[in-house]
C-alpha positions in Angstrom: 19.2 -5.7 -1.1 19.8 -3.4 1.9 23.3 -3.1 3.2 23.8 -1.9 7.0 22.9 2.1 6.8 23.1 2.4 3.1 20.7 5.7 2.0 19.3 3.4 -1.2 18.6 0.2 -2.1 21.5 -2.1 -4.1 20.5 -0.7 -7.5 21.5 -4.2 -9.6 19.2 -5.8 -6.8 16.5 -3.7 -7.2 16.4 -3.6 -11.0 16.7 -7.5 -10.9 13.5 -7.6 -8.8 11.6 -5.3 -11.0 12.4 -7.3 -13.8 11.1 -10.9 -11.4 8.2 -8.5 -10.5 7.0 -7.6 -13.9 7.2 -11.5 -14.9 5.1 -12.4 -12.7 2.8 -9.5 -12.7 0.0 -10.6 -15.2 -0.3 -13.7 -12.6 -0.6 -11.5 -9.9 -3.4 -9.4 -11.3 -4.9 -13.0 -11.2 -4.2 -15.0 -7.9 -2.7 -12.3 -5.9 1.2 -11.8 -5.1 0.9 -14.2 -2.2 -0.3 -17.3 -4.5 2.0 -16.1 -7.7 5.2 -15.9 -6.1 6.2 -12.1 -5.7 5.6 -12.1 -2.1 8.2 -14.8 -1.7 10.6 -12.8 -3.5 10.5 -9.9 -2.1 11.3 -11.6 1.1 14.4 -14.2 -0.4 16.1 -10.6 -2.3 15.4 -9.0 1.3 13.3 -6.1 0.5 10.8 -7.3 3.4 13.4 -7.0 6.0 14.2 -3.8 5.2 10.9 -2.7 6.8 11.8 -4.3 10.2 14.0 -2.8 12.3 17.5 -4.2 12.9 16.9 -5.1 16.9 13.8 -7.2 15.5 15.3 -9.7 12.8 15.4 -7.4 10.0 17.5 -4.6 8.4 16.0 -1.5 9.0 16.1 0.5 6.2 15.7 4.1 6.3 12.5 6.1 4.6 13.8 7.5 1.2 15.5 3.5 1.0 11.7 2.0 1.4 10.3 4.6 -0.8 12.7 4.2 -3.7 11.7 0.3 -3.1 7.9 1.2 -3.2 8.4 3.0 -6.2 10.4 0.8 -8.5 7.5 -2.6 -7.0 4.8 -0.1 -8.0 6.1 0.8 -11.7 6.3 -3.6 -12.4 3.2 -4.3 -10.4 1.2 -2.3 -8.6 -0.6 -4.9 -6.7 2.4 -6.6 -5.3 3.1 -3.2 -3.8 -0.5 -2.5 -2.9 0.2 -5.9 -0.5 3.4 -4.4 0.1 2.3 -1.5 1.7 -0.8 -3.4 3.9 2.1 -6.1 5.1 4.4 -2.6 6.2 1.8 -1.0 7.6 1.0 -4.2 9.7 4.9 -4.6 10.8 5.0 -0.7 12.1 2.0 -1.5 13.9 3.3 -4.7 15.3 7.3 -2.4 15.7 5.3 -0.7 18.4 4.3 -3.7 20.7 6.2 -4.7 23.9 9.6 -6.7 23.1 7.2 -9.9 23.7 5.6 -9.2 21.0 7.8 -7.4 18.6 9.9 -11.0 19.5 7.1 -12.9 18.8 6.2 -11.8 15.6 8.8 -9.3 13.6 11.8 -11.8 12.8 9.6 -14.5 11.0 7.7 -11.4 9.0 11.0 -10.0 8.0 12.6 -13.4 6.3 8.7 -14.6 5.0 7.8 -17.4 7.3 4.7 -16.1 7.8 2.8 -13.3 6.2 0.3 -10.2 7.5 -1.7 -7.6 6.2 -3.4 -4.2 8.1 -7.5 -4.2 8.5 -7.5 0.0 9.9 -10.0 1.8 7.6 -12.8 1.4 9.7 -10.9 3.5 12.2 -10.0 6.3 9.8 -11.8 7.1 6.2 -14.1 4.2 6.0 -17.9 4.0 7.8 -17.2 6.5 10.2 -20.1 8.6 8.7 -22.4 5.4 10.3 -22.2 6.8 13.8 -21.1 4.1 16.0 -18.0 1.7 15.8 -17.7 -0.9 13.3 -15.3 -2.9 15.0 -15.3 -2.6 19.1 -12.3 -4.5 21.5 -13.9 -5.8 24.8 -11.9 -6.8 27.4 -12.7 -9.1 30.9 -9.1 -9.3 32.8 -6.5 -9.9 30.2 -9.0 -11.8 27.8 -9.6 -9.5 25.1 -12.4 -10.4 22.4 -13.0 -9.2 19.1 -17.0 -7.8 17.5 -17.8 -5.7 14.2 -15.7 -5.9 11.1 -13.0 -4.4 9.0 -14.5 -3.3 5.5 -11.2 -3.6 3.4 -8.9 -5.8 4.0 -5.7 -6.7 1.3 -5.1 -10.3 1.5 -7.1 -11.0 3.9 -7.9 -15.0 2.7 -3.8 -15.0 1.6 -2.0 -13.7 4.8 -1.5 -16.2 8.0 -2.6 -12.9 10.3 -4.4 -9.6 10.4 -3.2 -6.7 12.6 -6.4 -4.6 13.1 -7.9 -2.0 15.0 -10.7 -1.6 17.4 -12.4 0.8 19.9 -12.5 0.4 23.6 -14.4 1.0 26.3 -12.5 4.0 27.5 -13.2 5.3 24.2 -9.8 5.5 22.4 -8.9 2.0 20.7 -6.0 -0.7 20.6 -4.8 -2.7 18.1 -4.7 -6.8 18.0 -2.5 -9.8 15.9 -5.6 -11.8 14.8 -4.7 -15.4 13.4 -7.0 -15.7 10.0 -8.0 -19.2 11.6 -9.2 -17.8 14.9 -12.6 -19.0 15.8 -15.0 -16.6 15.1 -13.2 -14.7 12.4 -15.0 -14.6 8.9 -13.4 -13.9 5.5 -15.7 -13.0 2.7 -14.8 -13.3 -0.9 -12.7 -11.1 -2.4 -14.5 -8.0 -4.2 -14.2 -7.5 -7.8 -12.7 -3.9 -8.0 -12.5 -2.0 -10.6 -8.7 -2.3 -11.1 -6.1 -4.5 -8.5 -8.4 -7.4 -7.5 -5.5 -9.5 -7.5 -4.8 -7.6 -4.0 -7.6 -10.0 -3.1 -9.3 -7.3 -0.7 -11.7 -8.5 1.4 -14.6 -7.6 4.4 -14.0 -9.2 7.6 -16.3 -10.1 10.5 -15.1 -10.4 13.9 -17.5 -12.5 16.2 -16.0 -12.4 19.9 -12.9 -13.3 18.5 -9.9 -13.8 20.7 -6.2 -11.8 19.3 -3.2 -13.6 19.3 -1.4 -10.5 20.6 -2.2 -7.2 22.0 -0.5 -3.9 21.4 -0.9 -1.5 23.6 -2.7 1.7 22.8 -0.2 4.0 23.8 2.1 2.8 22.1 0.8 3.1 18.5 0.2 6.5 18.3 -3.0 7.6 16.3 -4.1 6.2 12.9 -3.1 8.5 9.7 -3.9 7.6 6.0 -2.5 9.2 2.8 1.2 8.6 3.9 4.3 8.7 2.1 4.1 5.2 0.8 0.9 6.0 -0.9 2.3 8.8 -2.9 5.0 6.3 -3.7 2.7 4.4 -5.0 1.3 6.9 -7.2 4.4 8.0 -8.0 5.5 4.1 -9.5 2.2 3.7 -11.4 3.1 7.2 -13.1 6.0 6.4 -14.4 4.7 3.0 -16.0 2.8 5.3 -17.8 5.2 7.4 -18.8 7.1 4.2 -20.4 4.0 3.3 -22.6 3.8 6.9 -23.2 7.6 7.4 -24.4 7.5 3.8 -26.2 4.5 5.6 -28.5 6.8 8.9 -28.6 9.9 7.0 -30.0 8.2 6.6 -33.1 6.3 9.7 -33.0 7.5 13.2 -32.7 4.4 15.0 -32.0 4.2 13.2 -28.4 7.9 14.0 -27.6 7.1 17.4 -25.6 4.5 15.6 -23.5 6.0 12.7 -22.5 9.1 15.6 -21.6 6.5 17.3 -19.8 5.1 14.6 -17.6 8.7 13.0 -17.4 9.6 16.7 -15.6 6.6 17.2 -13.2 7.4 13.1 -12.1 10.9 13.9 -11.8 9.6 16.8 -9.4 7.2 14.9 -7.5 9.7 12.2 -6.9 12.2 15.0 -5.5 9.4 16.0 -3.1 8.9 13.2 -2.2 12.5 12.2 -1.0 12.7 16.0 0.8 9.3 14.6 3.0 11.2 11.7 3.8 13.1 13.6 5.9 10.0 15.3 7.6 6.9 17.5 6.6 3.8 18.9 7.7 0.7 17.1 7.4 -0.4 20.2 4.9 2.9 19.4 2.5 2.1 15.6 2.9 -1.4 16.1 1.4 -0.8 18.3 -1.3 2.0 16.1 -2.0 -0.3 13.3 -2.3 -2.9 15.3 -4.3 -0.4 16.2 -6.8 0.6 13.0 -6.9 -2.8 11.4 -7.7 -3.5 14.2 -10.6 -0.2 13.6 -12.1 -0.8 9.7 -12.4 -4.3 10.1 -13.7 -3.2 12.5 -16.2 -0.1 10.0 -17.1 -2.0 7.0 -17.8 -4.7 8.9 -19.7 -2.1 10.2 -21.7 -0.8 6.4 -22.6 -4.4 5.8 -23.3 -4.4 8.8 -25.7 -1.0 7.8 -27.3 -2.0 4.1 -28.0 -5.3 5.3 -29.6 -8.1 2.6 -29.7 -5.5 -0.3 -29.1 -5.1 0.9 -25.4 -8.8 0.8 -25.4 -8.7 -3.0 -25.2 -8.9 -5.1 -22.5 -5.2 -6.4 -21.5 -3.4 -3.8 -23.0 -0.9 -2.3 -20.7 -2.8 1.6 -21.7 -5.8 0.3 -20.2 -5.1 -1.3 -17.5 -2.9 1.7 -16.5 -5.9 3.9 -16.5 -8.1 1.7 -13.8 -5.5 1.6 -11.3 -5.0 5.1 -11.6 -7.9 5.7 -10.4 -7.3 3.4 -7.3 -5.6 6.5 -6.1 -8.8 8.6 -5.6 -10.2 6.0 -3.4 -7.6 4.5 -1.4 -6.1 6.0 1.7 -7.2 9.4 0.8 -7.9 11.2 3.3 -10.6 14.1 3.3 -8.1 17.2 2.7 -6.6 14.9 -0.6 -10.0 14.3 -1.4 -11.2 18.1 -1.2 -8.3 19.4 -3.1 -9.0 16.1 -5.8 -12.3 17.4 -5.8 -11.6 21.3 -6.7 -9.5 20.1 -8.9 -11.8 18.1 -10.8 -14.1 20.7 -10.9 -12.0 22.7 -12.7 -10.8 20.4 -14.7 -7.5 19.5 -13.4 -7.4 16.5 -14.0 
């Protein structure tokens, strides 16, 4: 799917895999894209070694490459690339490690032998209004061990490891490869969310569990939510809607100049979005990302308008399109999106 220093994905690949994506979707809303089969595709077509980078077993695509990806998985099924993003954000993690462990771990994530998933919100948006750490890294020697939880993890029962992070004595924090069978490490059940519980998200507990592998501190950097994938994200779901919406306008004129509308300002967003690829502020990230969220909420409630009380069943494409739109307020968002979502909202923006 990615050839040596292309700028895009292979286009015939990438529309093949949409179309082995959106087959296997409505079983992925159920089981989860690790039990349904979409997580082994995207690793046999090659889109997960476009994540890792060349030197470590992969290809090593560049940014607007994984975002066109992340865009065309999230239009076919947004909780494959939901998992998509929490497996990536796992590898980068792991892409900063010592060549031991980048050796260890990055070639068999890259062709699918073994599969990860990111447990970081308790270190950015999640229970840090509780005071104290929810998850805190000890160390004796070299021995490091493992107490608190992680509140939301994707996959956290499906993937064979969690890359997670923890606070230290010092009083920065570190991140750790967990096995999902280390002793001491607990999986709840799933949560029923309101939309994408087929991402099979998940509290952990960590009782003085021992990692697998240690990544030194220094060489993650800090921990940043609301990135470029998420808008990507957004961005897919949007234009899912906007294909529900355009079916209903095909037939109806009167919908024509808002499905041209929506089609415009997605057309925009998705040419932002390629710009920030090649760098940005944190400002124009997040009011990338706010836009973003506003234009897919406003997308799929216009599907839900088109489709009339038809989209207001359950299994149509209208409503389901609406609850996951709303995953976008909630997930990764970090308090300046959330401020600006807010205003909005106030106003009616949204």
């Amino acid at each position: 799917m990615f050839a040596a220093h292309a700028p895009h994905p292979d286009p015939a690949s990438l529309r093949h895999l949409g179309d082995e994506l959106d087959a296997r979707a409505p079983t992925t809303a159920d089981v989860g894209p690790w039990r349904s089969g979409a997580f082994r595709l995207l690793a046999d077509t090659g889109a997960l070694a476009g994540f890792v980078p060349a030197a470590d077993g992969g290809t090593g695509a560049g940014e607007p490459a994984l975002l066109e990806l992340l865009v065309t998985v999230a239009a076919r099924c947004l909780t494959t690339a939901l998992a998509l993003t929490q497996w990536a954000a796992g590898c980068r993690l792991i892409a900063g490690g010592s060549d031991a462990v980048r050796a260890a771990w990055l070639p068999g994530l890259a062709r699918g032998d073994v599969t990860t998933t990111v447990g970081i919100a308790q270190l950015s948006t999640s229970r840090r209004h509780l005071g104290g750490p929810a998850l805190v890294a000890s160390r004796a020697g070299d021995d490091w061990r493992l107490t608190g939880s992680c509140p939301w993890v994707t996959g956290a029962d499906a993937s064979d490891t969690i890359v997670t992070g923890a606070a230290t004595a010092e009083g920065g924090h570190a991140f750790f490869v967990v096995r999902r069978d280390a002793p001491g490490l607990v999986v709840s059940p799933p949560m029923h969310l309101l939309a994408l519980s087929g991402s099979r998200t998940s509290r952990v507990e960590f009782n003085s569990v021992a990692p697998a592998a240690v990544i030194e501190p220094a060489a993650t950097g800090g921990v940043r939510t609301g990135g470029l994938a998420t808008t990507a994200l957004a961005l897919g779901s949007t234009r899912a809607a906007l294909a529900v919406l355009e079916g209903e306008a095909a037939s109806r004129g009167e919908l024509g100049p808002v499905a041209v509308s929506l089609r415009t300002e997605a057309e925009a967003v998705a040419a932002r979005l390629l710009a920030a690829a090649a760098g940005c502020d944190p400002d124009q990230r997040d009011r990338l990302r706010a836009d973003a969220n506003g234009l897919v909420v406003r997308a799929a409630q216009a599907a839900l308008t088109a489709t009339k009380g038809a989209g207001f069943v359950a299994g149509h494409p209208a409503e389901r399109l609406v609850r996951e739109a709303h995953f976008f307020l909630v997930w990764s968002c970090p308090q300046t999106v959330a401020g600006i979502t807010l205003c909005e909202l106030s106003r009616g923006g949204l």
